[in-house]
N, C-alpha and C positions, 0 to 999 in steps of 0.2 A: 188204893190210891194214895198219892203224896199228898201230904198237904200244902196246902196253898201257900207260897213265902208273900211276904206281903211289899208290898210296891214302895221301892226308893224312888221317894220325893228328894232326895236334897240334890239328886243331879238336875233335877226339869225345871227348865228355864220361866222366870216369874215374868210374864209380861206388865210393863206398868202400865199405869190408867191413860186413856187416851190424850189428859192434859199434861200427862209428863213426858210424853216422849219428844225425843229431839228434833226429830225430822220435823214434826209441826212446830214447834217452836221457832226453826229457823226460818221455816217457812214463811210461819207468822212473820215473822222481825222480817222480812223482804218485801213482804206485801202489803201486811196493815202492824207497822209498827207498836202503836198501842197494846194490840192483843199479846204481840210476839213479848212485850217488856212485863206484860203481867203474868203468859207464864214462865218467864223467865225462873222468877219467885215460888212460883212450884216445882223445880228444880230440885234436886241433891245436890249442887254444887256449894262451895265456900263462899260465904259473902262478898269477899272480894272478887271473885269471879262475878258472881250477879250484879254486882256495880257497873262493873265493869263491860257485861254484856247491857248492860241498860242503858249505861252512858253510850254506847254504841249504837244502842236504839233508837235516842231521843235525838242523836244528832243525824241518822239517816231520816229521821221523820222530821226533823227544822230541814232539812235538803230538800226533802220533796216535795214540802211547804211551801219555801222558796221557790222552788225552781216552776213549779205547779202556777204559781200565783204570777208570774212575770208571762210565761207562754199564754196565757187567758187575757192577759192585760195587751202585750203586744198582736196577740186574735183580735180584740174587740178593738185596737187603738187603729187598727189596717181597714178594718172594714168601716170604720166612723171616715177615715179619710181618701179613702178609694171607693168613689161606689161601685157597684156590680152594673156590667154593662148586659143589658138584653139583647143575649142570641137565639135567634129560631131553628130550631134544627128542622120545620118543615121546610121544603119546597114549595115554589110559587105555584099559584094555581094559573091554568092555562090564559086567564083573562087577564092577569097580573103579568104575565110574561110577555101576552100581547103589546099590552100598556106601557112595561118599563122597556119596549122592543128586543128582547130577551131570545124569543122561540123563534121570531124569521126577523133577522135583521136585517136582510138582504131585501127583504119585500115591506120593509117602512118607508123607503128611498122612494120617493118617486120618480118618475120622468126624467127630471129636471136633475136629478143626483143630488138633494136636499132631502134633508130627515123630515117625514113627517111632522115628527113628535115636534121640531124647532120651530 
C-alpha cells in the first residue's frame, strides 16, 4: 500500500465564530440596533469603517426611537378624544323585533292605518 499523503488544510475555508459573521451583524443593525453596533467591534474591519458603521447605527436607532414614540402618542392621543362607539354584531331577538316593529311591520298598523307603537 501507498502511504497516506497527509491533508491540505491551507485551502479549507475557516468559518468564523457565530458573532463575527456579517449577515448577523447586518441583521442586527436593521432590527435591534444596539446588538448590530456591538458586533460591529468584533469585526476585522478598520476603525474607521466601525465608526462609521456605528454612526450608522446609532442614527437608525435615534429614527426608530422617534418615529416609534410619535405613532404611540398620536395611538393614545385618537382614542383619549374619539371614544369607541358600541356595535352589536348580534341580531335582535324575535321579542326585540316585535317591539321596535322590525319582523311584521305591516301587522303594527292597525285598522285605523296608525302605528301601534305611536
Amino acid at each position: 500500500m501507498a502511504p497516506e499523503k497527509p491533508l491540505d488544510l491551507s485551502a479549507a475555508k475557516v468559518v468564523p465564530p457565530w458573532y463575527k459573521q456579517q449577515w448577523l451583524l447586518w441583521f442586527s443593525m436593521v432590527i435591534f440596533p444596539p446588538l448590530g453596533i456591538g458586533l460591529t467591534w468584533f469585526t476585522d474591519w478598520s476603525p474607521k469603517r466601525k465608526k462609521i458603521t456605528s454612526g450608522a447605527g446609532v442614527a437608525w436607532f435615534a429614527l426608530m426611537l422617534a418615529s416609534g414614540g410619535q405613532e404611540a402618542e398620536i395611538t393614545a392621543n385618537k382614542e383619549k378624544s374619539a371614544p369607541e362607539q358600541q356595535v352589536s354584531s348580534r341580531s335582535a331577538t324575535p321579542r326585540e323585533a316585535i317591539s321596535f316593529g322590525m319582523l311584521f311591520p305591516e301587522e303594527m298598523k292597525s285598522e285605523s292605518g296608525t302605528s301601534r307603537l305611536t
